[in-house]
C-alpha positions as CSV (number, residue, x, y, z in Angstrom):
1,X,48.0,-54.1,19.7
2,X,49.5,-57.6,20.1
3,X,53.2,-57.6,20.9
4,X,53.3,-61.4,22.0
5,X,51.8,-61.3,25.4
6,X,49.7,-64.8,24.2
7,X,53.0,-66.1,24.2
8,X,54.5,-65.9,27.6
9,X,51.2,-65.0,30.2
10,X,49.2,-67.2,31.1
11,X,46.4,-68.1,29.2
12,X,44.0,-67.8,31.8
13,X,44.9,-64.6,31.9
14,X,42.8,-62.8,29.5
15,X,41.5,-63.8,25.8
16,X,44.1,-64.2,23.5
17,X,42.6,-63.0,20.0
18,X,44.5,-62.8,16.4
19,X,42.6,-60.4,14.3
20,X,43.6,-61.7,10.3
21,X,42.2,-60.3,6.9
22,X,43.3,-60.8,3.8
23,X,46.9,-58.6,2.0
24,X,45.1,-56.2,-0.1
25,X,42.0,-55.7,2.3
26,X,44.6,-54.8,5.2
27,X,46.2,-52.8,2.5
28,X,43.5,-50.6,1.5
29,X,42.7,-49.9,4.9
30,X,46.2,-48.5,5.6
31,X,46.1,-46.5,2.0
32,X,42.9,-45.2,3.3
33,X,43.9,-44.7,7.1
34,X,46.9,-42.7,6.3
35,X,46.2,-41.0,3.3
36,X,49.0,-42.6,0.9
37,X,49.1,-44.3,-2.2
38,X,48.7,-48.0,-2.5
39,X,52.1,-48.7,-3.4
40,X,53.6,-47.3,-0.5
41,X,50.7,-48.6,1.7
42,X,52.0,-51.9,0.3
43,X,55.2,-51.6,1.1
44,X,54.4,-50.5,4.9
45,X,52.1,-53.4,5.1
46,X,54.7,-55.8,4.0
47,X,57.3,-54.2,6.3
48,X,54.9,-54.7,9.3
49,X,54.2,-58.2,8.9
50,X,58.1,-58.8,8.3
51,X,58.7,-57.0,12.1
52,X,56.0,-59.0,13.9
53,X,57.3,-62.3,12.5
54,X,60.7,-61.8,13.1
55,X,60.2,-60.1,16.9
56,X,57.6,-63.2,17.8
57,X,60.4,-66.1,16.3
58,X,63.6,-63.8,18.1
59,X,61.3,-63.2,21.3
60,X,59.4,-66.1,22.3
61,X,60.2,-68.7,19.7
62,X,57.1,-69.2,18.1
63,X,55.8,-68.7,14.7
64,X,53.1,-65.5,15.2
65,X,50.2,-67.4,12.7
66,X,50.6,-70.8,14.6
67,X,46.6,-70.9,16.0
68,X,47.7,-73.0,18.9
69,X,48.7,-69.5,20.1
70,X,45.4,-67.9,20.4
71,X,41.9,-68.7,21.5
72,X,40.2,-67.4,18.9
73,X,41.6,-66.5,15.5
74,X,39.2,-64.1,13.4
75,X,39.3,-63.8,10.0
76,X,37.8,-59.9,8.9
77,X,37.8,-60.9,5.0
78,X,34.8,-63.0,5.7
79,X,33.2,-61.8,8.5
80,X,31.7,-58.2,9.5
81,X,33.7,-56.3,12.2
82,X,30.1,-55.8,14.0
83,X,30.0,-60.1,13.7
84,X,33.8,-60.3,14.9
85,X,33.1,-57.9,17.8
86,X,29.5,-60.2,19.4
87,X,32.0,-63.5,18.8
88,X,34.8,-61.8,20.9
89,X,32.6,-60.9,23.8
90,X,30.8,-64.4,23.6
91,X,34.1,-65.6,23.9
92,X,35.1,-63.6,26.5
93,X,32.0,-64.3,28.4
94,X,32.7,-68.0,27.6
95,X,35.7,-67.8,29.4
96,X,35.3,-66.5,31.9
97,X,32.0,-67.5,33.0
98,X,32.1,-68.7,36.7
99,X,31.7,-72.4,37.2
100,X,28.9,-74.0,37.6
């Protein structure tokens, strides 16, 4: 869900993943999700975005699409959720391999 956990744990805690896509791809998917029109879909998407920034600056200071935040950023306007998914877990087993 993402609430700014990368942010204040430690990042050898876990993977710390941004999931991005692009305005009116996230939009569609929120028309299409919940059944409303685009306009209003718009206008939830924009609120959204407008919530996370502000509680990431007022919470932990940091501007939420600075990629020094994250270990991986993933961009689903160019790359297939079933492509995003076998990075994440390379990544994950990356990681967290054991040492050699």
């Amino acid at each position: 869900v993402g609430r700014g956990a990368n942010w204040f744990l430690d990042p050898r805690c876990g993977l710390r993943l941004r999931i991005v896509a692009p305005f009116e791809q996230r939009v569609g998917a929120v028309a299409d999700r919940l059944g409303i029109r685009r306009d209003e879909a718009t206008r939830q998407v924009r609120e959204l975005d407008a919530e996370q920034r502000a509680f990431i600056r007022q919470s932990f200071g940091h501007d939420v699409d600075d990629p020094l935040g994250y270990d991986v950023v993933i961009n689903l306007g160019t790359l297939p959720v079933e492509a995003a998914t076998g990075g994440v877990l390379a990544a994950l087993e990356r990681k967290f391999a054991p040492a050699p």
